[in-house]
VOMARVO-596656 format. One record per residue: residue number from 1; residue in three letters; x, y, z of N, C-alpha, C in turn. Coordinates in nm, 4 decimals. Each point is the difference from the previous one (the first is absolute). Example, Ala and Ser with C-alpha at 12.3 -4.5 7.8 and 13.67 -1.06 7.14 Angstrom:
BEGIN
[1; ALA; [1.3190; -0.5690; 0.7800]; [-0.0890; 0.1190; 0.0000]; [0.0900; 0.1200; 0.0000]]
[2; SER; [-0.0350; 0.1050; -0.0720]; [0.0820; 0.1190; 0.0060]; [-0.0770; 0.1090; 0.0730]]
end
This chain:
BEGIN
[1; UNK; [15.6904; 10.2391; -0.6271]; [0.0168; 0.0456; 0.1366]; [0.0307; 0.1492; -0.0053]]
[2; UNK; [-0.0598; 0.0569; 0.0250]; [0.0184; 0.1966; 0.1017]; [0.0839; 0.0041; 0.0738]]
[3; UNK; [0.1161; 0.0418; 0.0456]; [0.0801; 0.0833; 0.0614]; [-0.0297; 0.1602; 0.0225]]
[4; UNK; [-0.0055; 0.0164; 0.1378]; [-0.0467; 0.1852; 0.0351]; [0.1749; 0.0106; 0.0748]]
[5; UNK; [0.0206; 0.1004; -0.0954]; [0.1106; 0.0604; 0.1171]; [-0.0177; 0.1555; 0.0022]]
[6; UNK; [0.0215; 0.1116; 0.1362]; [0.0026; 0.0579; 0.0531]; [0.0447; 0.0969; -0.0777]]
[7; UNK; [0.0099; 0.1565; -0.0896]; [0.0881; 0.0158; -0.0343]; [0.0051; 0.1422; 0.0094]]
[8; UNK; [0.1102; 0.1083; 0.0086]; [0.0533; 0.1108; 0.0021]; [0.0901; -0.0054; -0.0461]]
[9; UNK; [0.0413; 0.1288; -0.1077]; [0.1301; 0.0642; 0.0054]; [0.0725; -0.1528; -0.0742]]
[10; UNK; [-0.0375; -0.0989; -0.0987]; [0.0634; -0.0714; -0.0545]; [0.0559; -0.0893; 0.1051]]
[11; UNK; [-0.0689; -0.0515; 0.0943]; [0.0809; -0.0401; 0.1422]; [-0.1694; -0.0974; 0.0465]]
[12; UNK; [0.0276; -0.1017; 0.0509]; [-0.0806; -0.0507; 0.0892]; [-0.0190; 0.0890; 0.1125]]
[13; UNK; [-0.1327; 0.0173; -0.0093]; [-0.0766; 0.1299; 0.1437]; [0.0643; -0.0861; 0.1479]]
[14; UNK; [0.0301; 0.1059; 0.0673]; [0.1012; -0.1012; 0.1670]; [-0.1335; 0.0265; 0.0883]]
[15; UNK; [-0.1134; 0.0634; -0.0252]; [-0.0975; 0.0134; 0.0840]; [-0.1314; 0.0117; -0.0533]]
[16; UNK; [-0.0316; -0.1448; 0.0122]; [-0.1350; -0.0843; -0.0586]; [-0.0828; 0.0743; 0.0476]]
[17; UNK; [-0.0059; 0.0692; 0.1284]; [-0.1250; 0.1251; 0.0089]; [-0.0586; 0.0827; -0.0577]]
[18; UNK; [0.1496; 0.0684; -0.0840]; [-0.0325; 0.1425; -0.0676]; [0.0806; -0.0240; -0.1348]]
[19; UNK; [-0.0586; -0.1203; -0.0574]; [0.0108; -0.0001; -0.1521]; [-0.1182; 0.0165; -0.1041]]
[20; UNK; [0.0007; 0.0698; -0.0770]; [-0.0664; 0.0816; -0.1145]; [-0.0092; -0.0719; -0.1326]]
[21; UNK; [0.0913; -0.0856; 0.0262]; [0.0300; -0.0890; -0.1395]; [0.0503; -0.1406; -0.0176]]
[22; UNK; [-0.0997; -0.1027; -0.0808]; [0.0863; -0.0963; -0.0122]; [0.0524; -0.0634; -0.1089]]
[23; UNK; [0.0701; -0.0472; 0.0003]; [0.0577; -0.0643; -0.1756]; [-0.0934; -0.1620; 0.0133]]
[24; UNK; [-0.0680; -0.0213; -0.0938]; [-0.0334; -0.1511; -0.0179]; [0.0561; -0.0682; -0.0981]]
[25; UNK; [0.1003; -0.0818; 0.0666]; [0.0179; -0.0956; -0.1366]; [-0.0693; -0.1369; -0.0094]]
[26; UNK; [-0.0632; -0.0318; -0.1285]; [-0.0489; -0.1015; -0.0495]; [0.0929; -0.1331; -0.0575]]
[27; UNK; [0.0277; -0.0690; 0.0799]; [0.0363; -0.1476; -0.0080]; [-0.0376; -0.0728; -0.0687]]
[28; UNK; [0.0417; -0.1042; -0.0889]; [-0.0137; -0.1359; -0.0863]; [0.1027; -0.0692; 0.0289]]
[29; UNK; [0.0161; -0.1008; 0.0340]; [0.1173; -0.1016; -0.0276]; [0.1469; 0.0579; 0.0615]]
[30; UNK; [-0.0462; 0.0890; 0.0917]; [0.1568; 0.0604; 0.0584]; [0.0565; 0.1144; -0.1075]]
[31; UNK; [-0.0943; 0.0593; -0.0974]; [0.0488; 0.1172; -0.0737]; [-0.0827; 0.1032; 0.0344]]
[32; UNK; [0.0541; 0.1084; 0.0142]; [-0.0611; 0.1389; -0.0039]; [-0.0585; 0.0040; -0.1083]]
[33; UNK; [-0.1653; 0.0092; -0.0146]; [-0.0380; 0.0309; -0.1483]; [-0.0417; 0.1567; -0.0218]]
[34; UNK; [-0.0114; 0.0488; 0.1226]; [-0.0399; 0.1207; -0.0152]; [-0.0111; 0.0825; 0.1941]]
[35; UNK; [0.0211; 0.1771; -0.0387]; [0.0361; 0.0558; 0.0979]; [-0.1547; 0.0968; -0.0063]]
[36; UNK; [-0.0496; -0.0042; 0.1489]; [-0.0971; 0.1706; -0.0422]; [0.0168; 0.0574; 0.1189]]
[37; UNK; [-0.0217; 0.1238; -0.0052]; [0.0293; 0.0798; 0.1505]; [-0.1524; 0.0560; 0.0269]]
[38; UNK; [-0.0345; -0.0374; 0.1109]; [-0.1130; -0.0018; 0.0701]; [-0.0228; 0.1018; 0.1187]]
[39; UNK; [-0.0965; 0.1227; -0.0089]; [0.0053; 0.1086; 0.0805]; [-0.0719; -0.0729; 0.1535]]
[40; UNK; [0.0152; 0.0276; 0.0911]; [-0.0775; -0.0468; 0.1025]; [-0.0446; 0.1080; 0.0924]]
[41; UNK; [-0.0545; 0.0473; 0.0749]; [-0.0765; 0.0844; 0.1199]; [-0.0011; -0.0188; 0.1101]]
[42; UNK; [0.0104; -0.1196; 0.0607]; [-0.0372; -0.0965; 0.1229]; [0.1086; -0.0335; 0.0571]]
[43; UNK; [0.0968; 0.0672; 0.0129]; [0.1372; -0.0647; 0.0465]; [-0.0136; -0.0018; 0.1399]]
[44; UNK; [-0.1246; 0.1114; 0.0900]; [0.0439; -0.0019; 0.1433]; [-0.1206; -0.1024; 0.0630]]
[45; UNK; [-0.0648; -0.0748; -0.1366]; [-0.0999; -0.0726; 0.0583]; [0.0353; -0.1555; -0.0457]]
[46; UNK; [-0.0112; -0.0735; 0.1315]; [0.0969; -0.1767; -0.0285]; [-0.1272; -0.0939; -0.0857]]
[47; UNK; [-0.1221; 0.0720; 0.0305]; [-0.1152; -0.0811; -0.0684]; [-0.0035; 0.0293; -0.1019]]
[48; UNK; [-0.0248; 0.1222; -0.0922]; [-0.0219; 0.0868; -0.1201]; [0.1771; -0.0806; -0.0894]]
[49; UNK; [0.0979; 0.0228; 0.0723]; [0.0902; -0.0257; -0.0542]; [-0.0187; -0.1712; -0.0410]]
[50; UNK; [-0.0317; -0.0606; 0.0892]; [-0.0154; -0.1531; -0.0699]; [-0.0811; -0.0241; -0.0929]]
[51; UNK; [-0.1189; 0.0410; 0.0109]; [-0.1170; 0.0489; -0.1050]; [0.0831; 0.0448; -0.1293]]
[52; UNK; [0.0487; 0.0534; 0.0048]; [0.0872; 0.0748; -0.1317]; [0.0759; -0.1245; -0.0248]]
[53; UNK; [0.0891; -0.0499; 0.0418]; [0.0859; -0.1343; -0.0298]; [-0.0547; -0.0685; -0.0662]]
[54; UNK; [-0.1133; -0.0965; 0.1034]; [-0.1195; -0.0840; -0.0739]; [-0.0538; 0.0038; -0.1322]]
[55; UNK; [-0.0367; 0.1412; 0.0283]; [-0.0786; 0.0422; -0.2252]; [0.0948; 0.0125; -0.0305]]
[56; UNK; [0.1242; 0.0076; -0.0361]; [0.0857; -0.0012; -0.0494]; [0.0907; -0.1641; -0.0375]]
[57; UNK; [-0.0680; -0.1027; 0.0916]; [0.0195; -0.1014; -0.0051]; [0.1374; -0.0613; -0.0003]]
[58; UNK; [0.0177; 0.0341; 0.1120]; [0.1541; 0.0349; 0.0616]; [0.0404; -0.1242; 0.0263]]
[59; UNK; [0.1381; -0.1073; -0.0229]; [0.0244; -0.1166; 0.0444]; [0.1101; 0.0421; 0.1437]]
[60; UNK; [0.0884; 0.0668; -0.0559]; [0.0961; 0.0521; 0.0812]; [0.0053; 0.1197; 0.0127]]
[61; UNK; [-0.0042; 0.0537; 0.1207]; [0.0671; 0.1703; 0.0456]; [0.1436; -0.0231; 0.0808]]
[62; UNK; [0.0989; 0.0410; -0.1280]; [0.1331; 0.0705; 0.0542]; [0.0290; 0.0923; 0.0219]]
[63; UNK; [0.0339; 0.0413; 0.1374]; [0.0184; 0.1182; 0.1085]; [0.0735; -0.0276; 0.0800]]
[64; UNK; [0.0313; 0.1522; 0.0239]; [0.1105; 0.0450; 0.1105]; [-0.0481; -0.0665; 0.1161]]
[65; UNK; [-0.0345; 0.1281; 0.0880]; [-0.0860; 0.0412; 0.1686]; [-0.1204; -0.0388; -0.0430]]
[66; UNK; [-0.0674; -0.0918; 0.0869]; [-0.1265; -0.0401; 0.0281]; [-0.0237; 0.0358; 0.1401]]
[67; UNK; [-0.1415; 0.0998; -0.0288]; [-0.0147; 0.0265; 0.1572]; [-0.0975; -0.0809; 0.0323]]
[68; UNK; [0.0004; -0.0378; 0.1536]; [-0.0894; -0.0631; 0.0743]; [-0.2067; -0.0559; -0.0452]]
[69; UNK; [-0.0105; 0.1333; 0.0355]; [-0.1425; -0.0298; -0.1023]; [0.0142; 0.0016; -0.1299]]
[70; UNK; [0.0886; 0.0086; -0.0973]; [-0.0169; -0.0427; -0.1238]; [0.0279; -0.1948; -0.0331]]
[71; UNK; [0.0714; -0.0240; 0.1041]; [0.0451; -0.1458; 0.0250]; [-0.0737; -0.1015; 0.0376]]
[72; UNK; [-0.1135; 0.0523; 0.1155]; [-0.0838; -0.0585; 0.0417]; [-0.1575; 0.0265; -0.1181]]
[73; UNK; [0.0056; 0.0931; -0.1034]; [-0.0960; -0.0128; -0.0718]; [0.0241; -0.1012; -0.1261]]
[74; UNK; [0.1339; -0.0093; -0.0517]; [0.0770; -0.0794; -0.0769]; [-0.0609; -0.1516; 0.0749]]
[75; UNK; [0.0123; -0.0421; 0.1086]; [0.0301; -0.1742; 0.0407]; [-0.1541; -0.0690; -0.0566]]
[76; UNK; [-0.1273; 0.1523; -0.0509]; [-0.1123; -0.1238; -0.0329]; [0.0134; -0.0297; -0.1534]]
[77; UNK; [0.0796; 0.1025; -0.0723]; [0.0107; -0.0577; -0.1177]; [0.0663; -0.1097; -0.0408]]
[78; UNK; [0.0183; -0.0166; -0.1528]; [0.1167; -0.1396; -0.0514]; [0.1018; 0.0720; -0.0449]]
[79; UNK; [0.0238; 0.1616; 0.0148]; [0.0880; 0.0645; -0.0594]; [0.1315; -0.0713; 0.0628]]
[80; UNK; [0.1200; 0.0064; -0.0363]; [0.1043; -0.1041; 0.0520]; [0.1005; 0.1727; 0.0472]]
[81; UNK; [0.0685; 0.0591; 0.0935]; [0.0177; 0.1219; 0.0231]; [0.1957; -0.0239; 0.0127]]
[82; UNK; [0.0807; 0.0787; -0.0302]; [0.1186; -0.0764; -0.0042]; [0.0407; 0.1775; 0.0472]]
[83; UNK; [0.0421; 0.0060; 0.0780]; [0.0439; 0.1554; 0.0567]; [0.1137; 0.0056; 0.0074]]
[84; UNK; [0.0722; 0.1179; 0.0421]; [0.1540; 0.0099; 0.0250]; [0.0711; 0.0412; -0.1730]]
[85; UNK; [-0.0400; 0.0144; -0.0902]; [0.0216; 0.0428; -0.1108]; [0.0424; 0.1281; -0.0046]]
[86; UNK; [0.1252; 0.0465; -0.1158]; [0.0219; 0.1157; -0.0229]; [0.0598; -0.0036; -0.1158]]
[87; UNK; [0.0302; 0.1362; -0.0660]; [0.0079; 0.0127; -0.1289]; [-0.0587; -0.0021; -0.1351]]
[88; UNK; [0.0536; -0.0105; -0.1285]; [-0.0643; 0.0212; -0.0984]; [-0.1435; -0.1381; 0.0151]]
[89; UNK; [-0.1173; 0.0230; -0.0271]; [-0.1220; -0.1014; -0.0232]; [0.0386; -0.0694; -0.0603]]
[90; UNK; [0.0295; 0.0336; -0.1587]; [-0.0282; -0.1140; -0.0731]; [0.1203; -0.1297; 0.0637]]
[91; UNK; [0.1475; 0.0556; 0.0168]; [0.0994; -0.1066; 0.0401]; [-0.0575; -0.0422; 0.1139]]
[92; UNK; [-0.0792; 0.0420; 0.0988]; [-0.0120; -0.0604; 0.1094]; [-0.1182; -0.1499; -0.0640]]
[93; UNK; [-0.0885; 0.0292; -0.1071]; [-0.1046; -0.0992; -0.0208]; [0.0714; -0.0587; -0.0928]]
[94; UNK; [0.1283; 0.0142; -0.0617]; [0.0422; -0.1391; -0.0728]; [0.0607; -0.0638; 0.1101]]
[95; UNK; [0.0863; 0.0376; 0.0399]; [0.0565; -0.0455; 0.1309]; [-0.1056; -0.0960; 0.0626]]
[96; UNK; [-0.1101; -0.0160; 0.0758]; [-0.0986; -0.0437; 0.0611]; [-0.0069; -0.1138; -0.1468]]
[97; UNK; [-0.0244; 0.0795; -0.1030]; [-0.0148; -0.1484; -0.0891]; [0.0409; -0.1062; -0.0413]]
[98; UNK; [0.1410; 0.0730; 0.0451]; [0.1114; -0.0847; -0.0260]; [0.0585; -0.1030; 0.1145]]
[99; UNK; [-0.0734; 0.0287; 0.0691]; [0.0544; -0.0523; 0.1496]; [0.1236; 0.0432; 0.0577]]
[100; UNK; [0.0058; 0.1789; -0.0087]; [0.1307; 0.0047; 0.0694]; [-0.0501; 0.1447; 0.0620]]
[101; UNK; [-0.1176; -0.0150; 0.0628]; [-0.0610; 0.1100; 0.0637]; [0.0549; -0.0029; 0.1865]]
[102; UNK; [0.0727; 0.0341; -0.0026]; [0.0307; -0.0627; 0.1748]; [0.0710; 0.1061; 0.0663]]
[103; UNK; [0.0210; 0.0633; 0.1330]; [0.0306; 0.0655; 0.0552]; [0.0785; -0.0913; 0.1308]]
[104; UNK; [0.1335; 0.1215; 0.0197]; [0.0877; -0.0862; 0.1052]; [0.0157; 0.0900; 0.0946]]
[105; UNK; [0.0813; -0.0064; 0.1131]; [0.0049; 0.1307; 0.0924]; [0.0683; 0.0901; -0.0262]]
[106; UNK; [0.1047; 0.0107; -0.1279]; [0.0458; 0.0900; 0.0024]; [-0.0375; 0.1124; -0.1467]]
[107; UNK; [-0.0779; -0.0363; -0.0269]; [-0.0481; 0.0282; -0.1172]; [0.1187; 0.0110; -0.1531]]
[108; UNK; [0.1512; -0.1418; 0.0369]; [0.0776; 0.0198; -0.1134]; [-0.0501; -0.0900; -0.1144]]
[109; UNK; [-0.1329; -0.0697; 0.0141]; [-0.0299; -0.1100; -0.1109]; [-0.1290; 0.0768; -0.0255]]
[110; UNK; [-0.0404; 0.0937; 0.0423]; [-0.1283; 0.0563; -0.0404]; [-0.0868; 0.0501; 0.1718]]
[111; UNK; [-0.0639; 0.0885; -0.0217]; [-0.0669; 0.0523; 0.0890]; [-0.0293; -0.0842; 0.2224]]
[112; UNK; [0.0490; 0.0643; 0.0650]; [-0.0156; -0.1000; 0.1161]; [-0.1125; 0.0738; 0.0268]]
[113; UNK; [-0.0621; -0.0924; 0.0602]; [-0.1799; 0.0037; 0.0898]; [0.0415; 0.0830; 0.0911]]
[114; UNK; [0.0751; 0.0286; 0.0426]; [0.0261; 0.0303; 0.1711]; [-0.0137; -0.0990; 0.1005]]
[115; UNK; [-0.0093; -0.1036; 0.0260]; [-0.1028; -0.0630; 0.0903]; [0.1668; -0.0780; 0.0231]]
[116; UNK; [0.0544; -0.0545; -0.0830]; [0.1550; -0.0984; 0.0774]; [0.0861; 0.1373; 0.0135]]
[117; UNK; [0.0216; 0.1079; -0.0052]; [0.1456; 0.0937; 0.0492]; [-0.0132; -0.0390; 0.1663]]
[118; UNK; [0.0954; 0.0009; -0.0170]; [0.0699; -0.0137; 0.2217]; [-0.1716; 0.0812; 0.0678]]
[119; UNK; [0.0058; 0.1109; -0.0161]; [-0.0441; 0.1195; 0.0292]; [-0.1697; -0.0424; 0.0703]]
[120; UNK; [-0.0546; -0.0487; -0.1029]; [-0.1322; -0.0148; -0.0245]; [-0.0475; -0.1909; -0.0129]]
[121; UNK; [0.0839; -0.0453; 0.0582]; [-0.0044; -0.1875; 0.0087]; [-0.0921; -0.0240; 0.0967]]
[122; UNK; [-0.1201; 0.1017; 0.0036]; [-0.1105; 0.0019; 0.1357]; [-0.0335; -0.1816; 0.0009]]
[123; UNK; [-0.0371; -0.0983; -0.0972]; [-0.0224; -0.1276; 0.0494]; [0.0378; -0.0927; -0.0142]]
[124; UNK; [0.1166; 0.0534; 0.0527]; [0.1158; -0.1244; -0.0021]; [0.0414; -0.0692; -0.0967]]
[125; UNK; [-0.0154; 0.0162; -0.1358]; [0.0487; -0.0794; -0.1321]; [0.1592; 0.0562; 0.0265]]
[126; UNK; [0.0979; -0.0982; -0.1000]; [0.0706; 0.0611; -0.0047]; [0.0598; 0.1112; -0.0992]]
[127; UNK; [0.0666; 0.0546; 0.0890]; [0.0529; 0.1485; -0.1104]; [0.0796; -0.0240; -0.0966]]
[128; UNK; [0.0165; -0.1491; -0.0734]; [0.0382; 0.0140; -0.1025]; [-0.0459; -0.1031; -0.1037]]
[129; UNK; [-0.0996; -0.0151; 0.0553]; [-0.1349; -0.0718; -0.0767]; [-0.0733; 0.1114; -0.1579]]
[130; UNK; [-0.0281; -0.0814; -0.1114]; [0.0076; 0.0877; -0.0897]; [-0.1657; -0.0065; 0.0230]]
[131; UNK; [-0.0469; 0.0660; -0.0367]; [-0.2164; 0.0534; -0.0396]; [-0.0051; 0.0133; -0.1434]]
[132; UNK; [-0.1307; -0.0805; -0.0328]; [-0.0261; 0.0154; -0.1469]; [-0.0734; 0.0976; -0.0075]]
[133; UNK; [-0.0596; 0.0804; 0.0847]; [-0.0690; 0.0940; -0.0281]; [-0.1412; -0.0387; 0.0303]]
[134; UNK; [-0.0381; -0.1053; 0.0117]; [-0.1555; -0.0807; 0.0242]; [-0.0199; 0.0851; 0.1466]]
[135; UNK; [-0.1631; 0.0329; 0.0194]; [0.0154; 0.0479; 0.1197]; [-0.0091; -0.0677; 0.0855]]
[136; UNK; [-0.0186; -0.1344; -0.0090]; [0.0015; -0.0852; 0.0993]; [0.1363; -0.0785; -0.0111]]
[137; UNK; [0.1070; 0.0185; -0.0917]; [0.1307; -0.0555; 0.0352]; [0.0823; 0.0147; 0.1338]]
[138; UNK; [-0.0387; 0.1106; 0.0200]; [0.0760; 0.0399; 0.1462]; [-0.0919; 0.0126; 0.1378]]
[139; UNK; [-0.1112; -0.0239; -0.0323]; [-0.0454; -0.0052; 0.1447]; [-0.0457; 0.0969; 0.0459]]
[140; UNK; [0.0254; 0.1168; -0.0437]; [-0.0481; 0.1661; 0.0571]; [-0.0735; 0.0321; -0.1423]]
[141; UNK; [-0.0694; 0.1388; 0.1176]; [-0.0478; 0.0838; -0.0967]; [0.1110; 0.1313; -0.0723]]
[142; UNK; [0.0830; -0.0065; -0.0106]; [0.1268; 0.0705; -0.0114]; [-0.0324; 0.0269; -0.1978]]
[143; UNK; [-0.0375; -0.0609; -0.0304]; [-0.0533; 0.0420; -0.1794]; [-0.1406; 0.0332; -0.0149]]
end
């Protein structure tokens, strides 16, 4: 399995638009077997950018901000998209491997989506409901 994550500055990229770079890690059996960093061009284009995913044979893209048309070009693939991510890549994809990839509202167990703070509870879930990060866990397009 392929893992694409987003990357700048040793940091998961917070804006899937205008990223330049991605780290791929290659999966077996829930181990990292290997890391490559992948130049990309197409960041302001949602088609070109999936295209790039695809040959790259992408299972999962972990990311921050997912914008709108990049979300709606994502729903024809099988790529599985888990947003709301921050920090170092590689901990964020053991984490995910490990099953302890999850975001809460306050971001003290790891990164919050935004989508449960008081602030931003636009559809009615509640605000202290935790998000795995799935973009369809919460109901919005908010990842």
């Amino acid at each position: 399995m392929k893992i694409a994550v987003p990357y700048e500055n040793g940091e998961i990229c917070s804006h899937l638009a205008q990223v330049k770079e991605f780290l791929i890690f290659d999966v077996v059996d829930d181990e990292i077997i290997s890391t490559k960093t992948v130049k990309q061009t197409y960041a302001n284009d949602p088609g070109a950018l999936v295209e790039f995913l695809k040959k790259e044979n992408t299972a999962v893209l972990l990311c921050d901000a997912l914008p709108i048309p990049m979300m709606i070009a994502l729903r024809e693939t099988s790529i599985q998209v888990l947003g709301g991510a921050k920090g170092a890549p590689k901990d964020r994809v053991e984490d995910f491997l490990n099953g302890m990839l999850h975001f809460d509202r306050s971001g003290n167990n790891g990164p919050s989506c935004g989508v449960h703070l008081p602030d931003n509870n636009k559809n009615g879930t509640d605000s202290d409901a935790e998000c795995d990060g799935n973009i369809s866990a919460c109901g919005t397009w908010c990842h």
